[in-house]
C-alpha positions in Angstrom: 269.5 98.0 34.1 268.3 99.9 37.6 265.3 101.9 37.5 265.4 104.8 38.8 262.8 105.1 41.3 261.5 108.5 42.9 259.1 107.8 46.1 256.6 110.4 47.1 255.3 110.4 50.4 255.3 111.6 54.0 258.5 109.3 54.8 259.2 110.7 58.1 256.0 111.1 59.4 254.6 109.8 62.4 251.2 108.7 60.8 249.4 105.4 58.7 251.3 107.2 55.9 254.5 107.5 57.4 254.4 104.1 58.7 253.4 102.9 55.2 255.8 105.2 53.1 258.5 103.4 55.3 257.4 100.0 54.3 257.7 100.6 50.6 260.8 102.5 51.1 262.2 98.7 53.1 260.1 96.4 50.2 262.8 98.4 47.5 266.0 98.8 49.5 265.7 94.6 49.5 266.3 94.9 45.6 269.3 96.9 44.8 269.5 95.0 41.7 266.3 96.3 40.4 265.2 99.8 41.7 267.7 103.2 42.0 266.1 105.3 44.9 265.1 108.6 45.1 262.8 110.6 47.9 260.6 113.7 47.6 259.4 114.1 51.6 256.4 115.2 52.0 254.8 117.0 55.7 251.8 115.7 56.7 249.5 117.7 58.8 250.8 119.0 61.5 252.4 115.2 62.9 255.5 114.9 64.2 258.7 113.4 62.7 260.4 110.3 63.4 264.3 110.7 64.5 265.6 106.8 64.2 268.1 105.8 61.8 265.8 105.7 58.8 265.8 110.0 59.0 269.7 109.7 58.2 269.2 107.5 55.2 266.4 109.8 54.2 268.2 112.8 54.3 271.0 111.2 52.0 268.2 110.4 49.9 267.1 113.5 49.3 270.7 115.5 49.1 270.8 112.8 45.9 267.6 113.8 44.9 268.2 117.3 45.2 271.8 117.0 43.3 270.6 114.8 40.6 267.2 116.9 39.6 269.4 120.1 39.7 271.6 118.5 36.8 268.6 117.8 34.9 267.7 114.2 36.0 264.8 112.0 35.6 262.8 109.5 36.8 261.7 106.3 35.0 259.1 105.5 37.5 256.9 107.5 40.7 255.7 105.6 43.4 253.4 108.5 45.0 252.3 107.3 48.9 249.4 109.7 49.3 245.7 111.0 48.6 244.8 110.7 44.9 243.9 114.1 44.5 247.8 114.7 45.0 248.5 112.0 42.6 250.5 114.1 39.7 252.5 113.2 36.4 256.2 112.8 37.4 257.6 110.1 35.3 256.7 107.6 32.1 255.3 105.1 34.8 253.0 106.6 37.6 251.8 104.3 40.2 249.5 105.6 42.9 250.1 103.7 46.6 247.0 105.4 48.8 245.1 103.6 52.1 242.5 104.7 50.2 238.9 105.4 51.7 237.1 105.3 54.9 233.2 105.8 53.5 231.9 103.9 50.9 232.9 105.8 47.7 235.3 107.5 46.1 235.2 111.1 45.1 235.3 112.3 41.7 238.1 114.3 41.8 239.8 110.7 42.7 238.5 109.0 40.1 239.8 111.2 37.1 243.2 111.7 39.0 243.7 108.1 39.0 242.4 107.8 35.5 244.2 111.0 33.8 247.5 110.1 35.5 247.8 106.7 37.0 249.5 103.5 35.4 248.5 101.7 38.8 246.7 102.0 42.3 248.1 99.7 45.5 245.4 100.1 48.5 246.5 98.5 51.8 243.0 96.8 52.0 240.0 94.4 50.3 237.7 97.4 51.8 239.6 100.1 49.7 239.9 97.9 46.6 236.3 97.6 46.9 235.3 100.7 47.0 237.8 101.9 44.6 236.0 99.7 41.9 232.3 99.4 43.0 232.0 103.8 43.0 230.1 104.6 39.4 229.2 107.8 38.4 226.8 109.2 35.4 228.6 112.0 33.9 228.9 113.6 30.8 231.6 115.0 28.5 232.6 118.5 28.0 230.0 118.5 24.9 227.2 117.0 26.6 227.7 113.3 26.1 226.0 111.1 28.3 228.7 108.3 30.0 227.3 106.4 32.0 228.8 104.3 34.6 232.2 106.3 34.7 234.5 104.8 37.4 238.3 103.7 37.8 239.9 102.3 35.0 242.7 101.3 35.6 244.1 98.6 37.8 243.7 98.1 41.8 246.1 95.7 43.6 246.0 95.2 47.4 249.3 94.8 49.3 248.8 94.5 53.2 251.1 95.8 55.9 253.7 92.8 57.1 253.4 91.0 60.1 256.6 92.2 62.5 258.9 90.9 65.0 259.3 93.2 67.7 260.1 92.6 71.3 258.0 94.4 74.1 259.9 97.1 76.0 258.3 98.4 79.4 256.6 102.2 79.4 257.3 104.3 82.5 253.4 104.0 83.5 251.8 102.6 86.8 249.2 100.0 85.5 247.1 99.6 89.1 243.8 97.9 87.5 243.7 94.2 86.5 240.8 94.8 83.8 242.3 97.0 81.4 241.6 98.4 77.6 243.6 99.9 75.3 242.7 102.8 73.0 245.2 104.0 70.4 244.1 107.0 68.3 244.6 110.1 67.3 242.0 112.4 68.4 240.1 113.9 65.4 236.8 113.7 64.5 236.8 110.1 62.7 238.4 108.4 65.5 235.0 109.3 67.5 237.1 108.9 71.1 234.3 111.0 72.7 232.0 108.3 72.5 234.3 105.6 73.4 235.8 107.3 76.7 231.9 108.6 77.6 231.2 104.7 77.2 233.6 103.1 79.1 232.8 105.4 81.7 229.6 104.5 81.8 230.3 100.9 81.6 232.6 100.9 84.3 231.5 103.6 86.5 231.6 102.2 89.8 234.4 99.6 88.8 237.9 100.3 90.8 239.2 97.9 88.8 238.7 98.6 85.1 241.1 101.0 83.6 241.2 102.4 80.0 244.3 103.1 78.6 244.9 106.0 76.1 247.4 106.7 73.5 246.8 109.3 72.1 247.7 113.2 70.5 245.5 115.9 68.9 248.4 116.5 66.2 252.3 115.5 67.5 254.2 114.6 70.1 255.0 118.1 71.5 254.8 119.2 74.9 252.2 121.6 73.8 249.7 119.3 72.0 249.8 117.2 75.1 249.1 119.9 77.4 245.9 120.8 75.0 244.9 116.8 74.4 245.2 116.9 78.8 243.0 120.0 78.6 240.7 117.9 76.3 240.2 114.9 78.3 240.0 116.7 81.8 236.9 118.7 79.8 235.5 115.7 79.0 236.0 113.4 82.1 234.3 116.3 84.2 231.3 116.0 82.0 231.2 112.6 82.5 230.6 112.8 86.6 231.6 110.4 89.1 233.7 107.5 88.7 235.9 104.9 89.8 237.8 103.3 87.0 240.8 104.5 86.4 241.9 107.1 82.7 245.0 106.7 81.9 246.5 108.9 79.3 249.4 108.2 77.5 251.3 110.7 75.1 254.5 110.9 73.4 256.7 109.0 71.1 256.6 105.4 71.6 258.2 102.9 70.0 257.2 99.4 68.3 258.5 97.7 71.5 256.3 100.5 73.8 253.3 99.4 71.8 253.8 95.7 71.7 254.3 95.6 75.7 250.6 97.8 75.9 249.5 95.3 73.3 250.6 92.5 75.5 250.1 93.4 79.0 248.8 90.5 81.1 245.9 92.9 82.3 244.7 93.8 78.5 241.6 92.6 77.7 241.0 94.1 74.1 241.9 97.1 72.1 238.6 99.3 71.0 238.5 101.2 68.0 235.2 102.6 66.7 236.1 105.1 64.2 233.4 106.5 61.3 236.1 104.6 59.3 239.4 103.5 58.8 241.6 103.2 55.4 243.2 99.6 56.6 243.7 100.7 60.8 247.4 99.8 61.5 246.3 99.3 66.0 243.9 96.9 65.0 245.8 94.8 62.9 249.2 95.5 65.5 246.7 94.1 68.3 245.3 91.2 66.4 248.9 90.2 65.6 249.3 90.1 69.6 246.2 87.5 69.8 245.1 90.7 71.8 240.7 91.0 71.5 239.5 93.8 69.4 236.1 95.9 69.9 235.3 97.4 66.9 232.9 98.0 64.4 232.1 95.7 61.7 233.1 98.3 58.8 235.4 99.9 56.5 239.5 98.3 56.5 
């Protein structure tokens, strides 16, 4: 008999979590035989929305969803793609599927989430696994005993992202530099992008030759956020002074064939990425796939 399946997560998003909400969402559509599914969307942040043909089979998902909880359904297991302090009790079995952390423990709060309510914890990485079971904690109970030790207790299984097949399609963007890196991030404070443009500035300052290209958004993909994220670069190219390599900014929705042909371009000597942390970092491993160089830091997923 089927289970039926209910997956939490930010499905349609365009973030790590979207991209990995999608992958479990393809892992159980291969097994009809075994898994019924049903979708509880989740936003996340303030990211955009992806509008392929996976949105359509969502939104069926969900108008099942919808009908069958109204007449009273449930679920025999929850597959919750997310933070574990949103991990919550929604079925008999209750498995948590997070990227987990970027420092190097976890916090409290996701221990006894995972512990109260949690059958299971899938991480995307060896870092997060890690982490998950090194972090220890001396507590006490509620009447004063001592418990030392505390930490997860139940288990952690890694399941990277998949390799992918995807052709290279050509952006709309005048590559004029034979000496070229690539940058894909979102800028928040953890991706530190700051530091890397006011590097290779000062790497390459008097290079004509070297260009840096960035992807990047402060939250979406709307004609507002890139007008703010221009504002945010011009800001901090002025501060930089003179130069001659070459910025090039690049915003928008792209898709897996836009980012394998930046991953690929003949003139791409390596992708940098050095974040505070990352969970698993989906670029890096995209690039590495490519045989394209990374610079990066020697830390976290």
């Amino acid at each position: 008999m089927r289970k039926k399946i209910l997956v939490k997560g930010p499905i349609l998003s365009r973030s790590g979590y979207g991209v990995q909400s999608r992958f479990a969402i393809e892992a159980l559509k291969s097994r009809p035989d075994l898994f019924d599914i049903y979708v509880q969307n989740l936003n996340w942040g303030h990211t955009g929305q992806i509008s392929d043909s996976t949105r359509k089979w969502v939104d069926e998902a969900t108008l099942k969803t919808g009908m069958y909880r109204q007449q009273g359904g449930t679920f025999d297991v929850a597959l919750q793609i997310t933070i574990p302090n949103e991990f919550e009790k929604m079925a008999p079995v209750n498995i948590g599927y997070t990227a987990g952390i970027e420092t190097n423990k976890v916090a409290p709060e996701w221990i006894a989430k995972t512990n109260e309510i949690m059958d299971k914890v899938i991480v995307v990485s060896g870092h997060s696994k890690t982490v998950f079971e090194s972090t220890k904690y001396d507590v006490k109970t509620q009447d004063g005993t001592p418990v030392p030790g505390w930490g997860v207790q139940k288990p952690i299984e890694v399941v990277n992202f998949p390799t992918t097949d995807t052709s290279a399609e050509p952006l709309e963007i005048d590559i004029v530099t034979n000496t070229n890196f690539l940058v894909v991030s979102q800028w928040g404070p953890r991706k530190n992008l700051e530091r890397t443009i006011g590097g290779f500035v000062d790497h390459f300052r008097d290079n004509e030759d070297a260009g840096l290209i960035l992807k990047t958004n402060s939250a979406n993909d709307s004609t507002t956020d890139r007008e703010h994220t221009a504002g945010r670069l011009a800001g901090l190219l002025k501060n930089c002074g003179e130069y001659k390599c070459k910025i090039y900014f690049v915003h928008g929705e792209l898709t897996d064939s836009n980012l394998m042909w930046l991953y690929q371009h003949p003139t791409m000597k390596a992708l940098i990425n050095i974040s505070h942390g990352e969970g698993f970092g989906l670029p890096l491993f995209e690039a590495a796939q490519c045989g394209l160089p990374l610079i990066t830091i020697t830390w976290s997923g």
